[in-house]
N, C-alpha and C positions, 0 to 999 in steps of 0.2 A: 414841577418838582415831584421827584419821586416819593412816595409812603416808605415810610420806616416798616417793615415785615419782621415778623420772629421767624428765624431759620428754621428750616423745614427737618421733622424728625419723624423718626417709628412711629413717635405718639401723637400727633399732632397731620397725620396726612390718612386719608381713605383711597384705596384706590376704588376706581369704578371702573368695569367693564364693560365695556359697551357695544350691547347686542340688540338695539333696540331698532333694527331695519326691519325693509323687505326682504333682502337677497335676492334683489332683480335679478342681478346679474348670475343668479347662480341659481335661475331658475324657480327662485323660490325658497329653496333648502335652506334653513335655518346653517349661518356659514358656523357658528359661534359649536353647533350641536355634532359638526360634520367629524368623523373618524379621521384621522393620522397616524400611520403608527401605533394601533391599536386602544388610542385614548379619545377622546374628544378633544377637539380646539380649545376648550373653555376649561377644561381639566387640564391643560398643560399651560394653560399661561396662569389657571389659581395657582398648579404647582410650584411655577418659578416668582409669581409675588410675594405669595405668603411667607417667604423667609425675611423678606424683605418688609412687610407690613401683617398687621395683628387687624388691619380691619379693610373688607373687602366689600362692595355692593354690587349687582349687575342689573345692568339697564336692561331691562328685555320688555318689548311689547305682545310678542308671541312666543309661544312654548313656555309660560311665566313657569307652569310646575317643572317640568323637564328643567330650568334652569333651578328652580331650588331643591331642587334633588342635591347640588351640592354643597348646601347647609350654607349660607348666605342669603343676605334681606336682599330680595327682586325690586326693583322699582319702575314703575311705566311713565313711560313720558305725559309729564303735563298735559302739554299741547298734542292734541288730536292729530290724526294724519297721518302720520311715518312721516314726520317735516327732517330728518335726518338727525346726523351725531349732535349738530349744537344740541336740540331739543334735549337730547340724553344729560347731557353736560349740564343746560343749565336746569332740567330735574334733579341732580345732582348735589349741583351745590345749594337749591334751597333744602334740600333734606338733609346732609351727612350735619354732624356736629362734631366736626375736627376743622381746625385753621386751614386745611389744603385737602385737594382735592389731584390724583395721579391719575392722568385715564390711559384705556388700553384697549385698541380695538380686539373683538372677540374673532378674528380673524389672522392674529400676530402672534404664533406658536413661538418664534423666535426672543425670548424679552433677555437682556444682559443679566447675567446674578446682581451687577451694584446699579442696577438702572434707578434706581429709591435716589441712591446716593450721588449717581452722578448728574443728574436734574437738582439735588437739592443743593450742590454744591454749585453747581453754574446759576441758581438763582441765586444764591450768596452772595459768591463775586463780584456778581456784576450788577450788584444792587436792582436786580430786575423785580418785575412784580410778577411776571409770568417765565417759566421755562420751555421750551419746545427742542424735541429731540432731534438731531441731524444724522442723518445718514451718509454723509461724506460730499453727499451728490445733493440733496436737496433736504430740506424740514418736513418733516413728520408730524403734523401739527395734530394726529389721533395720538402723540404719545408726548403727554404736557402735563406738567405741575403747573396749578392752577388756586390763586388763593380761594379759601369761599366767600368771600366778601365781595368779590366781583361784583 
């Protein structure tokens, strides 16, 4: 039996970012910190949520000040290691104090203007407890609306 949920809004959802690797693959280099376009990665995906939500966290275990350089609460994972994204996630949800939780990897320049909206409306419809966004070709499971009650 599924839980009754309150539909997911502006006020009521945090998004978190989540920067909290190594960047094996990429050497090292903090990906979240890397230039594009004359911006950082983490400065253009704050850009595109913030119209979309009033309250932002970023998961980061390294470069914590570089990341609050962009006026936003840093959070380090719980759990010791670099044990990967869950770890970020679910430091996450026991900290934020809104009903949902949006994540976005700090590698994903790309974010839709209604992405808020159209995750809170596919949890809606479909009486889901979780959302996870599709790419056409496959699920995206770093970019999910997530209750925090989990």
């Amino acid at each position: 039996m599924k839980t009754q949920i309150h539909i997911p809004d502006k006020t009521n959802i945090t998004a978190v970012i989540v920067a909290g690797g190594q960047s094996s693959r990429m050497g090292g280099q903090d990906k979240g910190l890397i230039k594009l376009h004359g911006k950082t990665i983490i400065e253009q995906i704050i850009e595109q949520i913030s119209p979309q939500l009033d309250r932002v966290i970023i998961n980061a275990n390294r470069n914590r000040e570089q990341y609050r350089q962009f006026g936003f609460p840093v959070i380090k994972d719980k759990i010791p290691g670099f044990q990967g994204p869950l770890a970020g996630i679910l430091t996450a949800l026991d900290t934020v104090n809104t009903e949902f939780i949006i994540t976005l990897p700090c590698d994903g320049p790309q974010l839709a203007a209604d992405y808020v909206a159209r995750l809170s409306t596919t949890l809606a419809e479909n009486s889901a407890e979780i959302a996870v966004a599709h790419d056409g070709f496959r699920m995206q499971q770093m970019y999910a609306l997530i209750p925090a009650s989990l």
